[in-house]
Structure formats: C-alpha cells, structure tokens
MIRO-859817 format. One record per residue (C-alpha): x, y, z. Coordinates in steps of 0.02 Angstrom, whole numbers, padded with zeros to 5 digits, always signed. Example, Ala and Ser with C-alpha at 12.3 -4.5 7.8 and 13.67 -1.06 7.14 Angstrom:
% MIRO-859817
+00615-00225+00390/+00684-00053+00357/
***
This chain:
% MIRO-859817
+04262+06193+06642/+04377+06110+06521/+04563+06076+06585/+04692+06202+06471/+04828+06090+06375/+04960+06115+06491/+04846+06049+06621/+04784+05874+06555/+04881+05744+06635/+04911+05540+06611/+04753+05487+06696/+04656+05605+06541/+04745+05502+06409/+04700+05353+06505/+04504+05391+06516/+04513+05445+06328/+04563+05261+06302/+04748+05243+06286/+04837+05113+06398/+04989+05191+06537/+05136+05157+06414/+05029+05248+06265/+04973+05362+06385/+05169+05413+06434/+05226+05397+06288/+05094+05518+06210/+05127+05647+06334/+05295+05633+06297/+05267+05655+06110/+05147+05798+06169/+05258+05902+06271/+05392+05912+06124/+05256+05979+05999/+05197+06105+06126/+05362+06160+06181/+05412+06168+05970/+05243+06272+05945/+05281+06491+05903/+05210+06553+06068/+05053+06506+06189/+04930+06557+06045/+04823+06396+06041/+04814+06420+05833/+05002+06417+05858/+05013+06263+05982/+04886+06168+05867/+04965+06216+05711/+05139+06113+05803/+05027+05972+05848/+04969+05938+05665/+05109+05976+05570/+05225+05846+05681/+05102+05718+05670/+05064+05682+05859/+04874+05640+05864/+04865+05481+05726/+04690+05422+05635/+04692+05259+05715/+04682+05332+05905/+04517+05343+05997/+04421+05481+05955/+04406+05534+06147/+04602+05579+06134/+04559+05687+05985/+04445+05795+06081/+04536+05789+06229/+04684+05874+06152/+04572+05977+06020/+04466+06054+06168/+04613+06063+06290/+04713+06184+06168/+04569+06292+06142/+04493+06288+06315/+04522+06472+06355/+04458+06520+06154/+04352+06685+06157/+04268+06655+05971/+04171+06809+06018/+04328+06917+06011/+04448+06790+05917/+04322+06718+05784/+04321+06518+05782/+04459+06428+05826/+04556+06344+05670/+04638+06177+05648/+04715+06185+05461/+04819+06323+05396/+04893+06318+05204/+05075+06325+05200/+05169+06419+05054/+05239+06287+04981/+05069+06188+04970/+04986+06342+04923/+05067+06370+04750/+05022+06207+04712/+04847+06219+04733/+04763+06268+04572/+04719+06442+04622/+04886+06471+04696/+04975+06419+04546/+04848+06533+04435/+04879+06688+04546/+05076+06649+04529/+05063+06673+04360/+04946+06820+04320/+04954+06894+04500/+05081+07033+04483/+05003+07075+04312/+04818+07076+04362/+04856+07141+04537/+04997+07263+04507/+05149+07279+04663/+05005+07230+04777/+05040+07058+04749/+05119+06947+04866/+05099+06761+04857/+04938+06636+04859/+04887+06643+05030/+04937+06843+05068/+04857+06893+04922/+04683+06790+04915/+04565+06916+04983/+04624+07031+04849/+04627+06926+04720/+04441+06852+04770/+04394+07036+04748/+04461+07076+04580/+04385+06918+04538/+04224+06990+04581/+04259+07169+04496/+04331+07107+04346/+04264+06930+04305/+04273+06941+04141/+04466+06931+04163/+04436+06781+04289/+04337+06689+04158/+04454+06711+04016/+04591+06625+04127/+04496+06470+04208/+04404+06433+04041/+04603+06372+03993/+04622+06270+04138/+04479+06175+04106/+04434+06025+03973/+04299+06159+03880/+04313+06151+03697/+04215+06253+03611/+04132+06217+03453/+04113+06403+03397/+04226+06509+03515/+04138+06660+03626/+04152+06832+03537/+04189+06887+03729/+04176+06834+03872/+04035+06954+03955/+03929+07078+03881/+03822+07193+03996/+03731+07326+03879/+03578+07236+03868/+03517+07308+04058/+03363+07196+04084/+03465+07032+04093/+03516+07059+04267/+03667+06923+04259/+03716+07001+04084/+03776+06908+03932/+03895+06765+03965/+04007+06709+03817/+03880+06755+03671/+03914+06672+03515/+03983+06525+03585/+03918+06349+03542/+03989+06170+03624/+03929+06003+03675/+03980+05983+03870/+03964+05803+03861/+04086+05797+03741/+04184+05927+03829/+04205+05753+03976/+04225+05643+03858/+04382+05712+03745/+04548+05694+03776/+04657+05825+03814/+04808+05931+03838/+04784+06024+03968/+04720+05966+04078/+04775+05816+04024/+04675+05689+03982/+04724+05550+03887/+04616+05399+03800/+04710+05270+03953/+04668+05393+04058/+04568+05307+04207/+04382+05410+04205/+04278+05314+04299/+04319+05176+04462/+04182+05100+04559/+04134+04934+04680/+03963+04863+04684/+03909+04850+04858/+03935+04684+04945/+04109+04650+04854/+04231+04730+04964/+04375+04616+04946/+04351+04589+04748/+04484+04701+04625/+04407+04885+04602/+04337+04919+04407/+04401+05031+04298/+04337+05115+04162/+04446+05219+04027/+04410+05377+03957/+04403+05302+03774/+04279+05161+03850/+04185+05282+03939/+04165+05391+03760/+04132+05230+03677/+04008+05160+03792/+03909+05343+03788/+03912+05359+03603/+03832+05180+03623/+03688+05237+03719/+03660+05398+03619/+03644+05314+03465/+03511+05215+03549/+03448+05345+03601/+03428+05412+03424/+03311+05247+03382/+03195+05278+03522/+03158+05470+03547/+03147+05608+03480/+03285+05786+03456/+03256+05888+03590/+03158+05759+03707/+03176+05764+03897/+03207+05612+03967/+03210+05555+04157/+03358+05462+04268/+03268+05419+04430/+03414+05279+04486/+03557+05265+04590/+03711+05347+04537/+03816+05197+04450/+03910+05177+04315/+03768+05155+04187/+03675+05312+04257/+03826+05419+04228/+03849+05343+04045/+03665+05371+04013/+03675+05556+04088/+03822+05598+03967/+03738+05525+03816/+03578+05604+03847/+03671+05778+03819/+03784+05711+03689/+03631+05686+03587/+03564+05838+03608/+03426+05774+03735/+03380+05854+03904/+03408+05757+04064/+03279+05779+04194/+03354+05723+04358/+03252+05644+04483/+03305+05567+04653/+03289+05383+04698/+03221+05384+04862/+03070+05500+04786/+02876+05421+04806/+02777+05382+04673/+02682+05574+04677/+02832+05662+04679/+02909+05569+04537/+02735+05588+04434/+02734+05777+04470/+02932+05814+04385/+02892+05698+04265/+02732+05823+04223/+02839+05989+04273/+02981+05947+04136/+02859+05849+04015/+02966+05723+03998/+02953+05563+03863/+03046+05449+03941/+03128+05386+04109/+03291+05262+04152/+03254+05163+04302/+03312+05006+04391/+03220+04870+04434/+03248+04882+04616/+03379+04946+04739/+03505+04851+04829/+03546+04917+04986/+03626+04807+05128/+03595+04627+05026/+03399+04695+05026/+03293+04745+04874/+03192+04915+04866/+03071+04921+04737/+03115+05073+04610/+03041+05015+04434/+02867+04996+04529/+02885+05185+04604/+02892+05231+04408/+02758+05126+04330/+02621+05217+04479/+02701+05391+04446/+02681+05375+04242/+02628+05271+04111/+02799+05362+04005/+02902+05234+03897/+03042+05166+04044/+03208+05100+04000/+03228+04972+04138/+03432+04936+04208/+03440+04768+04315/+03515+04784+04473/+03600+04633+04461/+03652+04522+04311/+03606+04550+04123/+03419+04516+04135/+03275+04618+04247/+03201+04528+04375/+03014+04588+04374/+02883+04596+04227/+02902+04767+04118/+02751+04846+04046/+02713+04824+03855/+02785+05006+03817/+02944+04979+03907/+03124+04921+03843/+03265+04832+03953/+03418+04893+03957/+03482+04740+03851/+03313+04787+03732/+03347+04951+03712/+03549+04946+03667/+03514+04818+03548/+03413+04956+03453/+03577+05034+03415/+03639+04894+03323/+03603+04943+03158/+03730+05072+03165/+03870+05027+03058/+03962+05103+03177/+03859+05107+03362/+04011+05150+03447/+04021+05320+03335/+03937+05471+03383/+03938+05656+03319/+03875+05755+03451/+03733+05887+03430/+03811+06048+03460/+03712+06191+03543/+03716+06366+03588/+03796+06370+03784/+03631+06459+03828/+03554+06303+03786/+03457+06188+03934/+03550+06012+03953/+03480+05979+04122/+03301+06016+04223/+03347+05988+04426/+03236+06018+04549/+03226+06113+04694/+03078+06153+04820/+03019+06315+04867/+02882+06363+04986/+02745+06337+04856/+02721+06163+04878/+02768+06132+04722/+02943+06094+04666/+03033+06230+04545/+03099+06150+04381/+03275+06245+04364/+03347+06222+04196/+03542+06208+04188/+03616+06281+04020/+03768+06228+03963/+03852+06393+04085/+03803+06271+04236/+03930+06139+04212/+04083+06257+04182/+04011+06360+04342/+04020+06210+04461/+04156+06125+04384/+04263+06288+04385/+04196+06314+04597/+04278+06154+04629/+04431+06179+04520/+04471+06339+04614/+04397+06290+04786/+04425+06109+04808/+04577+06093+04731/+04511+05949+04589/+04669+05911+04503/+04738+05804+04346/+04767+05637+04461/+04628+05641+04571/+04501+05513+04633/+04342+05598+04704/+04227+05510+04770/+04045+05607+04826/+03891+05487+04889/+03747+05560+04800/+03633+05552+04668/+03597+05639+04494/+03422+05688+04574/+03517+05800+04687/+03630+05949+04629/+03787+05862+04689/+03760+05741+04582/+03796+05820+04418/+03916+05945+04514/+04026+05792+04563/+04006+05717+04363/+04068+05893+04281/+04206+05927+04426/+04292+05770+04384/+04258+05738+04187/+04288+05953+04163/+04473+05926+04256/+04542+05772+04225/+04496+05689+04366/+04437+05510+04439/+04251+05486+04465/+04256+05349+04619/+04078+05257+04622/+04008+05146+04767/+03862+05042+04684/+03790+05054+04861/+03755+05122+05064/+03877+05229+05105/+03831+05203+05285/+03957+05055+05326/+04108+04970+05304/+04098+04942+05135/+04102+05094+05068/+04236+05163+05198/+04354+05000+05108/+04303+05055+04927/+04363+05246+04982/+04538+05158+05044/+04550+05058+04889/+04523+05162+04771/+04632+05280+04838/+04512+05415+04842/+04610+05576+04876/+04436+05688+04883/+04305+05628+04983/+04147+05746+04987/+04006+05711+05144/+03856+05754+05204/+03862+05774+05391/+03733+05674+05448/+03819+05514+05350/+03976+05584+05435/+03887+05565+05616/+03824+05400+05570/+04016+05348+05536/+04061+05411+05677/+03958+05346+05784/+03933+05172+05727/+04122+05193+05718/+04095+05090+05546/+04282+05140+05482/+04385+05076+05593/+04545+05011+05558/+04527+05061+05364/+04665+05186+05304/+04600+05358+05237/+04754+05451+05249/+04782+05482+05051/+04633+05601+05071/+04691+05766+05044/+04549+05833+05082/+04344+05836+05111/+04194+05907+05039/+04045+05930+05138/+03870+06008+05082/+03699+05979+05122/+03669+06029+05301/+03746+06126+05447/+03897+06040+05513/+03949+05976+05696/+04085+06036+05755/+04158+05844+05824/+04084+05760+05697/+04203+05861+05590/+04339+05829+05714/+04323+05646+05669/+04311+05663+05495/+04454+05775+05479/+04567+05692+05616/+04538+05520+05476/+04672+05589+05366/+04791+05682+05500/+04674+05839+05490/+04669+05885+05307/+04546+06023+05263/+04360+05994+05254/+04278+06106+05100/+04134+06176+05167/+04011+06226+05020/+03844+06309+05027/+03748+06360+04852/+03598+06300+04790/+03530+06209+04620/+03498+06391+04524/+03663+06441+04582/+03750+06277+04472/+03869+06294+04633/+03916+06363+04791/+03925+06560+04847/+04032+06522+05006/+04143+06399+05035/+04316+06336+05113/+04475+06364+05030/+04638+06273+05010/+04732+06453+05031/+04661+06502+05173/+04642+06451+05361/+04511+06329+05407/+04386+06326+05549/+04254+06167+05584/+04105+06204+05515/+04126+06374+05451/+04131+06446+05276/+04303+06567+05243/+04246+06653+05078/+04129+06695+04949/+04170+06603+04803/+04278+06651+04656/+04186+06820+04545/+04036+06797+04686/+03999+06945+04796/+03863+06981+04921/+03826+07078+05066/+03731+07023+05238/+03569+07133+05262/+03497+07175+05417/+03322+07185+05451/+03260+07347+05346/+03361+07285+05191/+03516+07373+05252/+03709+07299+05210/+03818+07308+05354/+03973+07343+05334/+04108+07216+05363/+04103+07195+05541/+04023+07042+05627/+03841+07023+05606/+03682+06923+05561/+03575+06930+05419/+03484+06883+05259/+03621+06867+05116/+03597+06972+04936/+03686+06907+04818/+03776+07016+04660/+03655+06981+04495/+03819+06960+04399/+03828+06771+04442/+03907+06661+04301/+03817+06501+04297/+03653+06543+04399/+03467+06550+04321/+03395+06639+04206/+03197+06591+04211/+03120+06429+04300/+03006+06304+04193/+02829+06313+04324/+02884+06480+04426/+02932+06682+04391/+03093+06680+04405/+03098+06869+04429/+02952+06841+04563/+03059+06715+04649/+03243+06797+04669/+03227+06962+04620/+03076+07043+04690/+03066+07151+04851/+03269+07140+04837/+03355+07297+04892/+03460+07398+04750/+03651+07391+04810/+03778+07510+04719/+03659+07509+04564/+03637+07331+04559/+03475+07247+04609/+03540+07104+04736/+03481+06922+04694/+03386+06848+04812/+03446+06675+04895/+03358+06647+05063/+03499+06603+05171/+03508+06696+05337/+03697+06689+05365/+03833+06745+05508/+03977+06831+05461/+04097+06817+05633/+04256+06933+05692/+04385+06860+05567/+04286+06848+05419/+04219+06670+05404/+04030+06624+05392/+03890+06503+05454/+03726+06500+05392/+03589+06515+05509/+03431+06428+05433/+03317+06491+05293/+03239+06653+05271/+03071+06586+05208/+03012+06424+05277/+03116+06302+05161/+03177+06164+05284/+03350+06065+05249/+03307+05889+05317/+03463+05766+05309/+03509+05881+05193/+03376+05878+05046/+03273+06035+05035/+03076+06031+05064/+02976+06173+05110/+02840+06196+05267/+02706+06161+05151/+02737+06007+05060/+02766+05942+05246/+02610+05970+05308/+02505+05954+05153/+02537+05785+05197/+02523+05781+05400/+02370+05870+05373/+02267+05730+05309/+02385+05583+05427/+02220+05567+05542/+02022+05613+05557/+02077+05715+05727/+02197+05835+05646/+02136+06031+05628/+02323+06085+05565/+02468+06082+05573/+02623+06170+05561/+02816+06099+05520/+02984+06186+05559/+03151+06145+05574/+03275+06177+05698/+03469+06133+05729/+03513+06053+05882/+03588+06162+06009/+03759+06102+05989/+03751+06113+05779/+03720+05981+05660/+03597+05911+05545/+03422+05996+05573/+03280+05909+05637/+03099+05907+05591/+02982+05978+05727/+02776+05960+05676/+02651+06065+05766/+02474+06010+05785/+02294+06097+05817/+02168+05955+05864/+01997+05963+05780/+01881+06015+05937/+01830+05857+06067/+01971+05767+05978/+02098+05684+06083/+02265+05580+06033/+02464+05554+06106/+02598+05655+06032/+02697+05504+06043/+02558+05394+05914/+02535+05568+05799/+02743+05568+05777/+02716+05378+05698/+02577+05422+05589/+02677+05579+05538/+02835+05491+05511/+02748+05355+05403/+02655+05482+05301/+02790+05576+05244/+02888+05435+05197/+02765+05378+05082/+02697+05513+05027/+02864+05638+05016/+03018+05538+05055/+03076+05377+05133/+03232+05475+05229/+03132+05597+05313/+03101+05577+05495/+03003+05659+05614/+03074+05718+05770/+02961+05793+05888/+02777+05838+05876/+02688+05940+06004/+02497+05979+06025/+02458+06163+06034/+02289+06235+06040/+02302+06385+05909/+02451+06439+05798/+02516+06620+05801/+02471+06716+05654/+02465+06881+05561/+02329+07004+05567/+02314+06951+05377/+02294+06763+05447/+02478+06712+05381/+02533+06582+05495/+02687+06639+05599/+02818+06474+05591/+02964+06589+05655/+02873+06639+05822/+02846+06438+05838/+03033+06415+05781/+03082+06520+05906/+03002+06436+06028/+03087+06262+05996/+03250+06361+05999/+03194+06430+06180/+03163+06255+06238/+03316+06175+06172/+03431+06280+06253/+03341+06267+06405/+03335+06087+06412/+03527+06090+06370/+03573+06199+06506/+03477+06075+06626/
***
C-alpha cells in the first residue's frame, strides 16, 4: 500500500536519494505547494507541485515517483479516469496554434457557444469533423502550401463510390517545393535556419547549420542530377540513415517529379529485394556502411544481395566510399558531378503535379506476409504536417528533433511537419541510445523532442542523460508502441513535466487518429482525442458502436479521412479496410485494426491489434512473416506460432514464439529462443528480439483449421499476471 502525500516523511526523501538537509529542505518546499494547492483533489495538489517548480530534472528519479505516486495513492481510475500531470493554462492555450485559430474564427464558426481554447475544444474537434471542409480552408493558410493551380474547392462528395470523397480537385503543386520556399506566413525566410544536425562521436564540436536557401540549393543540385541519370516518373529507393544528405535526396527526388520509395536501414537483404520488386523501383541511395557507436555496419552490401538496381553510394565518412562499388553503380561524388553540365546546377524548376499524384511508396506489413506498398499522394504531407501543426504545437521557431528513419512513417512525417511550418529539422548522424545524442538535443536547443518508448526506457535506465539540460523542451512526441507509465514520468519530469504528445495512426492514415493535445489535460500514456476532422466510434463485438461511455473495442474509423489511402500498389485496398466494416449513420466505417479503450473521462489506450499484426520495438510485422522464418530455424520444428503481448505493467510489447515439435523430436526452449532470435534478425530485422518461447504439443484452432493466436495470447496474458501477483 503506497503512503498518501501527506504521509511520506524525511526518511522517504532520504531512501529516494536525497541527503537530510535536501531531504528538509524539500519537505519544506513540499508542504508550501501542498498547502498553496485548490483543495485535497490530487489533480489539484499536483497541478501546485508543477506549476511552483518543486520536483527539479536533475533530482533522482526515485523522488519523482515518490511524490508522483504519493499524490495519487488513493486514485480510483476506474471511477476518476487516469490520473493527470499537465493541464493547459489560458494564457498558454491561445498561444498554441489551435488556440490562436479557434480565437479567431471560434465565435463565427461556433456561434455564442464559444468560450475560449481549452472550454471550447471538444466542440470545436467536432465541427471539425462535421464540417471539414471549413477546417481545411483555414489550416491550408497556416501552412507553407503553395499551390501551383489553386483547388476549385476544397471537398467534393457527389461522386459516392470514393468513400473519402474528392479532396481539393483541380489543384496542382510540388510539395517539395512547398519546404523549400520562403515564406510569409509562416514565415520562412532564405536565413532562415532549416536544417541542424551533429554527426555522432562529435559531441563537443559547434552544431551545423544549414539555411533554407542552401538547403533549396543543395536539392535543386541533386535533382538536376537526378535528371542525367533516370528517367520522369522513376521510383527510386533511400534505404540509409536519416542525415542530412538523405533528407536533401528525399526532397529532390519529389522536386523532380520522381517517386521515393522508402526503405528502412536496419532491413535484411530479402526484405529490401522484395520493396524494391513491390514498387519496381530503378534505383536506390545507400551508404556504404553504418556508424553506430565508433563501429561499422555493412549497408551498401545489404543492397548489392537484395538487387542488382543502379545504387548511388553516400560515404559514411569523408568524400570518398570505402568499399569497391559494382560496375553499374555511381558514388555520391560520381553521380553529382553528372549535374555539372548544367549552366546553372544549382537551378531547378520543379515538375508540378496533380495533388492526387503519388510522391512517396512506404511500407507497412499486414498479415499476409507480404508487406503492403502504400502510396502517399501529395494530400499525405499536408495531412501529417497539418496533425502536428494542430496537435503538437510545431511553430515558426522550433527545433524538432524525432530519431527515425525515412523507411518508417515518422520519418517523412517529421520532414513535412518541420519544412510545411517553418520549423527546425534537428538531425543526430547517429545512436540515439546515449549520451551523445541527449548533448546534441541540449545543444541544439531542441524545443520538440519526439520518442519511442522503448529508447525512452533505455534512457532511463542506463540513466545515459544525466546532468545534460533538456528543459527548453516544450514538449514530447511519442509513437510507435504502448507507453510506460514511469518511463513517461522520467521523460516528462526532464523538462519540469511538459506534455508528452501521444500519437497513434498508421502509414495509410499519412498521420495519427488519436492523439494528445496542447489544449487539453494530459494523462501518461493515454491518448485525449481523436484528431482534428477525424471521427470514429469503438465497436463491440457484433459490430455495434457504444455510445460514449467507457468501453473496449475494435475502432471504425469515418471514410471521410483527408490524407489516408486510396488503393495499395500489391493489395485490394477495398479488401483490406473496407470490407466486413459495419455501415454507421450512412457511412461505411474504415477499417484500422486497433482494439482501443475509451476510459471514464474520455481519453484512450489502445489495446493491441485486432488481426495478428505485432508492434515489436515499435515497427510493425505481422504473425506470419515471424514464423515463416522460425519455421524453417531447425530440422525439429513442426510449427510454430508468434504473438505479442505487453508486459503487465505497460510498455513496449514483447515477442512470445510458440512451438509444435516434429514427433520423437526433442530440444530446450532456452537453445530454440537463440536460433529464433538469430533467424529473425537475419532474415527479418536486426532489432527484433525474441522473448520467450514455449513448447506446446498442438495449437488451438478453428473447426476450419485457422490457427487461434488470441486463445494462445490469452494465455500469456493469464500467466503474466499471475507471475506478477506472485
């Protein structure tokens, strides 16, 4: 039983690792802000706590909980909902983006009804959603999206068998010239810092910068190389870290009216050869190797077994590669120089395209086994960009800083959310596991720092980031994976408990359909609304919405989604998110697969997957592609069978593999985790990591022979909150 606030005394500041003077005067400090709080409501008492400052980022994390946990000791989250640490107040709230939008066209769009930002969000989030063609029309302005040949509107819904209707027909742009222009508003100006960045291993060297009239110069470079070596309308693969180059080379590939196909670095060989066949791709930007922790990867050697395609190959360090190319492939120096006779290389005029147009191909897995090729249109940047705009707060002035990769979707999410609002992209040419990257985030002054919680729970545990100074973060991002609850204790407590953003979407989304918000209460690890214009409802088991109250179910999203797919390249699209969908009010609902929690209050937390899609350190995979693999690991192996569950207390979810033994066939569970563990890696994905693996004699399964992984989920579940109550 956990001691209440008024009952944790010196020798519990002691034990959480203060000395007796700290320890008094803490408790002094304490006292004051509890006795200063509005009442005995814990919210209330916390609220005093963080406002006057009285738990700093530098003390030990065991103080942090001690107080967190002591305040809300007597919660009921059953009858309270979960218990919040950050609460918006007025003043900040008209200066948040949204806040400052609904200041100014809130009494006109919502009538007498309106109040101010943070009274008035739930109704303005649902006008949003009734009306977002008058949402649109508004945010297009506060964005950098210039438009070539202007929309005729802004939605048109009489042709009934596009589900998501029409979205600015007409309209024609280039939305890599859209980043790279300056601007007005927001304003963006050719000295305008785009782009900062560190390469790893540096940490007490100057941070680069790069201007937004370099950064245009330096992609009209590439493009016009790009022009001497392909063809109009090519795709073309990045499978590299996220640097600086990567980013210039993603922007040019769309300037030139070329398709990016996006394909994460830590991918094997197979799985590289099988986008590169999905998109049909001509091409591929690579590195020679990796640098991670003063150690090379190879990377340029994945590529070379996955395809024999023409490869454009970046040096990790220096000017010149440091391995042997193939006779069909350029260095980076080699393939620049083709842009030399240009009279002007550093001149481009972009090819400008109808918005319906594909710039991207991402990739996302399914439960097929195979990957689904989603192609992002030109709506997909102005979707995500827009999400973070309204939901993150990404302002003129900002320096975001996101560690992931243009395979992923956060990659181009976190490229479009800065360049689209006239913010900072902050780049670490490297881990983002230690110290280094926590000193690049303090000098670069990054004032948005997005996470993924299991990199959050390495920080924290490795306690990596001490002593550095993160309190110009206003706030976090996190995506990916489920939360934990202290982990985001620690992260938050890092910058005197700004909010953390959570944000759950997928790839054929182009963004997120719940998340945090800046004008609105924030719990750890929860979700507080659907995103702006996006509306769902939570279905029970027959296909049924409940109503508002608290429940559990699969989520069905509104068809009328800005942004999200049309069709998939290797896949029926209509097959995929559409059918055996319930109708809703005349609309038929989308299909996403979350299975999500809406709790007494309002806010959210997803629950796992509906199908058998598996978030593992927060990349997607499926069942299948897991044990296509495990199945051939070893001679003894009948099947097998992979799921993934959270740990009882939340957090990242783990990888649990089933196994049926061939008959007369014997091995340890303990040797079969190993093989498992190495097989996946090189077959899958190096960052994937087996957890548990137990030997069953037969799998459940349907009369139809469909092999039941939620009866063998459940089981996990059963034992894990067994073994925790132990």
């Amino acid at each position: 039983m956990r001691k209440s606030i008024s009952e944790v005394g010196l020798e519990d500041f002691v034990k959480a690792g203060l000395t007796i003077e700290e320890a008094k005067e803490f408790q002094r400090v304490l006292k004051e802000a509890v006795f200063g709080a509005k009442g005995s409501d814990p919210r209330e008492v916390w609220r005093s706590l963080v406002a006057q400052r009285v738990l700093k980022p530098w003390h030990p994390h065991g103080l942090h909980q001690l107080v967190y946990y002591s305040v809300y000791a007597n919660w009921d989250s059953l009858t309270n909902g979960p218990p919040l640490y950050w609460f918006p107040s007025l003043d900040q709230s008209k200066h948040t983006n949204l806040g400052r939008l609904m200041e100014k066209y809130g009494s006109k769009l919502l009538g007498t009804s309106y109040k101010d930002p943070i009274t008035s969000f739930s109704h303005f989030q649902n006008f949003s959603v009734q009306h977002p063609e008058a949402y649109w029309s508004i945010v297009l302005k506060e964005l950098s999206v210039s438009f070539h040949e202007a929309p005729k509107y802004i939605l048109d819904t009489s042709n009934k068998s596009k589900q998501g209707g029409t979205w600015f027909p007409g309209s024609v742009l280039n939305i890599a010239e859209c980043c790279l222009l300056p601007r007005t508003h927001p304003r963006k100006e050719d000295n305008s810092v785009a782009i900062v960045w560190r390469d790893e291993g540096c940490d007490d060297s100057n941070i680069n910068h790069m201007t937004l009239k370099e950064l245009r110069e330096r992609v009209m470079l590439v493009a016009n190389a790009l022009d001497a070596v392909f063809s109009k309308g090519d795709a073309i693969a990045i499978d590299m870290p996220m640097t600086i180059n990567a980013v210039i080379i993603y922007l040019a590939i769309i300037l030139a009216g070329f398709i990016v196909v996006s394909i994460a670095d830590s991918f094997a060989a197979k799985e590289i050869a099988t986008r590169l066949r999905v998109s049909k791709a001509k091409g591929i930007f690579t590195q020679d190797f990796i640098l991670r922790g003063g150690r090379k990867f190879p990377l340029y050697s994945r590529v070379v077994e996955a395809a024999p395609y023409k490869a454009i190959v970046l040096p990790v360090i220096g000017n010149d590669v440091g391995i042997q190319l193939r006779e069909q492939d350029l260095s980076w120096k080699e393939f620049l120089s083709s842009a030399n006779h240009y009279p002007r290389s550093n001149n481009y005029i972009p090819v400008y395209q109808p918005v319906e147009s594909v710039v991207n191909i991402l990739f996302s897995s399914g439960t097929t086994g195979e990957p689904k090729a989603i192609p992002w249109t030109q709506f997909s940047p102005i979707r995500c960009a827009a999400d973070s705009w309204a939901h993150i707060d990404v302002q003129v002035g900002d320096v975001c800083c996101w560690p992931t990769n243009l395979g992923w979707v956060m990659g181009p999410i976190l490229l479009y959310s800065c360049f689209l609002s006239g913010a900072t992209l902050a780049l670490y040419h490297g881990s983002p596991l230690g110290h280094g990257f926590g000193k690049f985030v303090q000098d670069a002054g990054v004032t948005i720092l997005g996470t993924v919680p299991s990199i959050v729970k390495a920080w924290k545990n490795t306690e990596c980031m001490k002593g550095l100074d993160w309190t110009r973060i206003k706030s976090f991002g996190s995506t990916g994976e489920a939360s934990n609850v202290d982990d985001d204790l620690w992260l938050s407590s890092q910058s005197y408990y700004n909010p953390i953003i959570e944000c759950c979407g997928g790839t054929e989304l182009a963004s997120s359909y719940i998340q945090g918000c800046p004008l609105q209460p924030q719990a750890f690890g929860t979700f507080s609304t659907a995103s702006m214009t996006t509306g769902f409802v939570i279905l029970d088991e027959h296909g049924i919405p409940y109503h508002d109250q608290a429940c559990v179910g699969e989520v069905g999203l509104f068809p009328l989604y800005m942004g999200a797919t049309e069709r998939l390249l290797n896949a029926d699209h209509d097959e995929v998110y559409f059918k055996g969908m319930p109708m809703y009010r005349g609309m038929h609902l989308r299909r996403h697969g979350d299975i999500i929690k809406r709790t007494v209050g309002g806010y959210f937390t997803v629950q796992g997957r509906a199908d058998d899609t598996m978030n593992i350190g927060g990349i997607k995979t499926s069942s299948v592609e897991i044990e296509r693999v495990c199945d051939c690991a070893d001679d003894c192996i009948l099947e097998t069978a992979a799921i993934s569950v959270a740990p009882v207390d939340g957090g990242p979810e783990q990888l649990f593999i089933f196994v049926v033994l061939k008959k007369g066939s014997s091995i340890e569970p303990e040797k079969l985790k190993i093989l498992f563990s190495r097989t996946i890696q090189s077959n899958l994905n190096p960052l994937f990591k087996v957890n548990y693996v137990k030997i069953v004699p037969e799998f459940p399964r349907t009369a139809s022979n469909k092999l039941l992984r939620r009866v063998l989920r459940d089981q996990i579940k059963y034992e894990l909150s067994t073994r925790s109550k132990i």
